[in-house]
N, C-alpha and C positions, 0 to 999 in steps of 0.2 A: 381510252384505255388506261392512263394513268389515274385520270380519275375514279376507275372503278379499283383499283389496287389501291389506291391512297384510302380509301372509303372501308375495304374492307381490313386495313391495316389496323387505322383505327380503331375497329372493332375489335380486333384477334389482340393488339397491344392491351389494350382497356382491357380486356377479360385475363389475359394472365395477370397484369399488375394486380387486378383487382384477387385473383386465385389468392397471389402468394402475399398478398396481405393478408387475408383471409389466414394461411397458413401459419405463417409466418409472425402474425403478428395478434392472429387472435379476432380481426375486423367484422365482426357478425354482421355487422350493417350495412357492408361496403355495396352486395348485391344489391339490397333495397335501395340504397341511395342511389344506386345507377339508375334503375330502374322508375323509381318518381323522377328521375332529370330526364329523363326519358321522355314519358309522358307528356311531361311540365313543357320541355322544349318543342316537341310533337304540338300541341297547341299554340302556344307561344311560335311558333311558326308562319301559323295559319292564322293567326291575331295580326302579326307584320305585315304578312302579301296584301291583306285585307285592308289592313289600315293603309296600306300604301297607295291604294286606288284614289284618292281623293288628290292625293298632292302629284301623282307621275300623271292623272287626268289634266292637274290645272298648268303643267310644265309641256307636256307632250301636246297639250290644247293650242299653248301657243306658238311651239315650233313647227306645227304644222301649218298654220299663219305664213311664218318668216320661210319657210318653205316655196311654200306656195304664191309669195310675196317677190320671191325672187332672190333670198337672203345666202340661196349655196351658190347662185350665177355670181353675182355680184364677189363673195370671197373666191368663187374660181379667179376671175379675173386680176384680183388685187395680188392672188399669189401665183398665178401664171406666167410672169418673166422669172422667177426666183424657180420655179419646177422646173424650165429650161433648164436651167443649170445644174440642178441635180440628176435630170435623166436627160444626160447629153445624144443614148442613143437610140431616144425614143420621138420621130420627125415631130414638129410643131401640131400639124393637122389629123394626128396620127388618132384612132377615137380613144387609146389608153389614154391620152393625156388629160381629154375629157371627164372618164372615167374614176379615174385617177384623182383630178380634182375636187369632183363630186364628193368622192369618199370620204377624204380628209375636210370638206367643209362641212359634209354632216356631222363627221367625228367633231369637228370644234362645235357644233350646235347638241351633241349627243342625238342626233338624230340616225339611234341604233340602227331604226326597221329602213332608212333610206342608204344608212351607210353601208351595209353587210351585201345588198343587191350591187349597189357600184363598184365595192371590193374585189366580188367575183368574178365581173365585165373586167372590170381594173384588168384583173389576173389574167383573164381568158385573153384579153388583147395584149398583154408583155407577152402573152404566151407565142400568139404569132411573130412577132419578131425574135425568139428567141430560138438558135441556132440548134441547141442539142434540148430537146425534148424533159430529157426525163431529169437534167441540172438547171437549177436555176439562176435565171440569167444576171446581170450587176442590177438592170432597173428592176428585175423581181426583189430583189435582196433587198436594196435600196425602197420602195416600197412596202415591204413589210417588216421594215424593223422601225419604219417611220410610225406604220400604223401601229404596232406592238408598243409603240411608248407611251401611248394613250395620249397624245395632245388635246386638251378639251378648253373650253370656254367655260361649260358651268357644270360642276360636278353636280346631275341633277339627280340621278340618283341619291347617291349619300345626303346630299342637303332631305332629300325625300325621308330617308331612313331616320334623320337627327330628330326631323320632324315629331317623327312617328314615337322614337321614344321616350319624347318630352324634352328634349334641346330647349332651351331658351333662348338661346341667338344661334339659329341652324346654319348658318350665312356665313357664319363666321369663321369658315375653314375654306371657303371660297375662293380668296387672294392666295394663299397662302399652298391650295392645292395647284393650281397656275402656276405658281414659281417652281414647282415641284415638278410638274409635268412638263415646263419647257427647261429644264436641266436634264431630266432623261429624255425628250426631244432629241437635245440640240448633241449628249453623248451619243447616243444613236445616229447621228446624222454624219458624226465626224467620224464614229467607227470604223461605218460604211465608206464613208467619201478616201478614206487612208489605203484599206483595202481595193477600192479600187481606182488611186493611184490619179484621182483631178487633180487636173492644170490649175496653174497660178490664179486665170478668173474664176473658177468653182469655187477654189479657197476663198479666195475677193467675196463672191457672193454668199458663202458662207459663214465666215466674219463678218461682215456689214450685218446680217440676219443678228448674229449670234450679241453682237455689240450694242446694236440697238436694243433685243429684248433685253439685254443685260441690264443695259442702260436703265431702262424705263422702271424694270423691278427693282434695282437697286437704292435707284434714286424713291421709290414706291417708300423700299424698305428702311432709309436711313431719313427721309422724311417723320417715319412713325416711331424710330429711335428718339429722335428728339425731340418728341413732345411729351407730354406726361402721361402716365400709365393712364391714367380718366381718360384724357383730351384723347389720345392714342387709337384707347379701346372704343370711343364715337366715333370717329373720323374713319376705323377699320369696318364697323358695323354700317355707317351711312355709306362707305363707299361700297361694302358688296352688295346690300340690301340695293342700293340706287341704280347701280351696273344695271343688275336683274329686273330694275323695274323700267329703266330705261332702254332696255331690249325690249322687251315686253312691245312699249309705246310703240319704240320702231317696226317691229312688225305690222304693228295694227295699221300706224301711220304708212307704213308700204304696200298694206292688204289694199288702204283706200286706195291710193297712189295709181295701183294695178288693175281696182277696180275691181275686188273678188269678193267673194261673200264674206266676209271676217267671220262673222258668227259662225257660218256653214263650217268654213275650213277646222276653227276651233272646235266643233263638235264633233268631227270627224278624226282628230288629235286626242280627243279625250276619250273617244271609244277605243282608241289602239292602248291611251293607261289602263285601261281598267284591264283588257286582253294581257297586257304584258305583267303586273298582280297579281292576274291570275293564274297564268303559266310559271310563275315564278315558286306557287307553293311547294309541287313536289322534290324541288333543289332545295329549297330553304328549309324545307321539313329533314330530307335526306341529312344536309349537312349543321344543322342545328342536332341533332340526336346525335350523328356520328360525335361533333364537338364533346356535346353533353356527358355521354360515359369518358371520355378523354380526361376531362374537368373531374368526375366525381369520381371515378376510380384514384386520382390524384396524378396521372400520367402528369399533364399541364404544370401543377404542380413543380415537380421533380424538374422537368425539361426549363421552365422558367426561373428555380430556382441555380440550376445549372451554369443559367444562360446568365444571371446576374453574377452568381461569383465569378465567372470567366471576365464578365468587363469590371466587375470591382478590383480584378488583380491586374487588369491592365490598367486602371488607376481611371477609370469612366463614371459617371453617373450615370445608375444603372434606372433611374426612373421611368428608362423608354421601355425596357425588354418588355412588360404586362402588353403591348402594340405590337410588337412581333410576330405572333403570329397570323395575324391580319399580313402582314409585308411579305411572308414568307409561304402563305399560302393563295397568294396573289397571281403567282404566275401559272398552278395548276390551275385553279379554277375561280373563277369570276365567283360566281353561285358558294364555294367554299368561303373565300377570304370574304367575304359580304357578312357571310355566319359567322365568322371569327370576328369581323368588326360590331355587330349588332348582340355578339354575347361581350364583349369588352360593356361598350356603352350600356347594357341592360344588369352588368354587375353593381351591385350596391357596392364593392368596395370602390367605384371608380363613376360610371355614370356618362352621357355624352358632352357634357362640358366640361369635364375632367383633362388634365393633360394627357391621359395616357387614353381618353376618347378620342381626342379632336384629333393626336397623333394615330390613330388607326385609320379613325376617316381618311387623314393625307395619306396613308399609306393606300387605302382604297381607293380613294380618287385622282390620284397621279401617273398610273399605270395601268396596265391592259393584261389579257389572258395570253400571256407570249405561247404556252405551248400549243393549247387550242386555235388561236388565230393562225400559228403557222400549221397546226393540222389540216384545217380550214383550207386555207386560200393554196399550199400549196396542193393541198390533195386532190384539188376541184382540177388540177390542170394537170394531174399523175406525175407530180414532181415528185423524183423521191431524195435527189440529191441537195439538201437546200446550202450547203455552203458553209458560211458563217452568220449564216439571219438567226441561231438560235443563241451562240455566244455572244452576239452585238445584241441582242434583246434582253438577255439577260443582265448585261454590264451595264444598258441602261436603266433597268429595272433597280440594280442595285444605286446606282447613282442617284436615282430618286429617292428611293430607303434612305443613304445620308443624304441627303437635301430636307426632306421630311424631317429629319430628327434633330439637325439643325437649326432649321426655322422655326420650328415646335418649342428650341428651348429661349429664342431670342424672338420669338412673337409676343406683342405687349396683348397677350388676353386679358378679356376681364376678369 
């Protein structure tokens, strides 16, 4: 529902601006212009989903592998005493916990089409232990503002999309989206956890988490501080390109292990990229034209220019706002902020290895559809009361937003 309002906003805003320029200003062109962006993005739409099949066939190819391999049992278990402790009132053998686990280890593999099934089980089983029906209970909460902050492993999408419009190191927003998405994690975690009021071990267990990834990123990132903007930018590119290639191995090396058909499994992963490509056009067409009159009526304009003198008078360097709206339409809709990121990076004035690309991407790949997701999973279980899962998703959301804008300006790209 929001997305159908936001959709046809765009449209009605666009068409007055574009009126009263017209008017006001004399623009005889303005119609036409909208209208070849129209067109232009209309196609260009369908150019993307399209191109996209080759590279979400050869990513999705091989998490069905690591799937199949055993690679979500295996992160269940690693993160199974640490879930104890965040859903204290859901028993050890209970099948949410299960359920539950599943979700979030596909979510770290992006394994959309396996995570969304366990989400709803997830949901359906807090549902029985939860007392009042139509309010959601602390492990619901606590479970969906986890999942809303979008914790991933490989932002496989976006590296997909860098791909596509000619990235020259697509990879390279990879670390960088990671450190982003476990800072809205870990605010999300603590929201939650404040709210509802853990003991001294939960905090324990939640510091020890929080300290550690801390740890590891930070030391990641003051490591690549100190070496030379060159040495830097190799060392950033060999580590995500190697991550990725060296999951890859481990899957295959676990496909033997378990004894599965590798090839098989792969070819069955690669039919679901080419399916999900192709379901993606009518959103990417949808919200790539609604963008497009936005743009050419000059709306974008105006509101970008807005938005830079507001932070140039708080004394900011305004280089990020042209990223913005990729962050800011992130929490409507997945399918929108995708179009806002893939119209940044397709702009000649900027491009996807531009700062204010790679800064979109991180805005894309750090975060989740918070309104959707909690439409989603609470609606499947007639919850109508959700609490605070939408203002803790939000806060995370935004915590990502400056996390992204931070590391975007102290990341040694090339």
């Amino acid at each position: 529902m929001v997305l159908n309002y936001l959709w046809i906003s765009f449209f009605l805003i666009a068409f007055v601006v574009a009126l009263l320029k017209l008017i006001f200003l004399g623009d005889t062109q303005v119609f036409k212009t909208m209208m070849d962006g129209v067109f232009d993005s209309a196609k260009g739409g369908v150019d993307l989903s399209l191109g996209l099949i080759g590279v979400m066939s050869l990513f999705l190819g091989f998490m069905q592998i690591g799937e199949r391999a055993g690679a979500i049992n295996v992160l269940s278990r690693i993160v199974g005493p640490f879930f104890n402790k965040l859903f204290p009132g859901v028993p050890r053998n209970h099948p949410a916990m299960g359920h539950m686990m599943m979700n979030f280890s596909a979510n770290l593999l992006q394994l959309d089409n396996a995570a969304t099934p366990f989400g709803l089980k997830a949901m359906e089983s807090l549902q029985e232990l939860n007392p009042k029906k139509d309010t959601a209970s602390d492990a619901q909460v606590m479970f969906m503002v986890l999942h809303a902050s979008g914790l991933s492993i490989i932002p496989v999408s976006v590296i997909a999309q860098r791909v596509i419009v000619g990235s020259k190191n697509a990879t390279d927003i990879f670390i960088p989206c990671v450190i982003c998405t476990f800072v809205a994690t870990m605010v999300a975690m603590i929201i939650a956890a404040f709210k509802q009021r853990f003991s001294s071990r939960q905090w324990v267990a939640i510091a020890a988490f929080s300290l550690i990834g801390s740890a590891l990123l930070a030391a990641l990132a003051l490591f690549l501080r100190g070496l030379t903007p060159g040495n830097a930018t190799i060392f950033s590119n060999v580590l995500s390109t190697g991550l990725i290639m060296l999951l890859f191995v481990t899957f295959i090396l676990g496909g033997m292990y378990k004894k599965i058909a590798v090839y098989d499994a792969f070819i069955d992963g690669a039919k679901q990229g080419f399916e999900v490509a192709v379901k993606i056009i009518p959103y990417l067409v949808g919200m790539l034209v609604a963008i497009s009159v936005l743009r050419s009526s000059g709306v974008f304009d105006y509101i970008l220019q807005g938005a830079a003198w507001l932070f140039a008078q708080l004394g900011f360097n305004t280089d990020f706002v042209p990223a913005l709206p990729t962050a800011l339409m992130r929490p409507f809709s997945g399918s929108g902020s995708r179009a806002m990121m893939i119209d940044v990076m397709r702009n000649p004035a900027y491009g996807p290895d531009s700062f204010v690309g790679r800064l979109a991407c991180m805005f894309q790949g750090s975060s989740d559809t918070t309104f959707y997701v909690v439409a989603l999973y609470f609606g499947s279980v007639g919850i109508k009361r959700t609490r605070y899962a939408i203002p803790a998703s939000l806060l995370a959301d935004l915590a990502g937003i400056i996390t992204a804008i931070i590391v975007a300006y102290n990341w040694p790209w090339g």
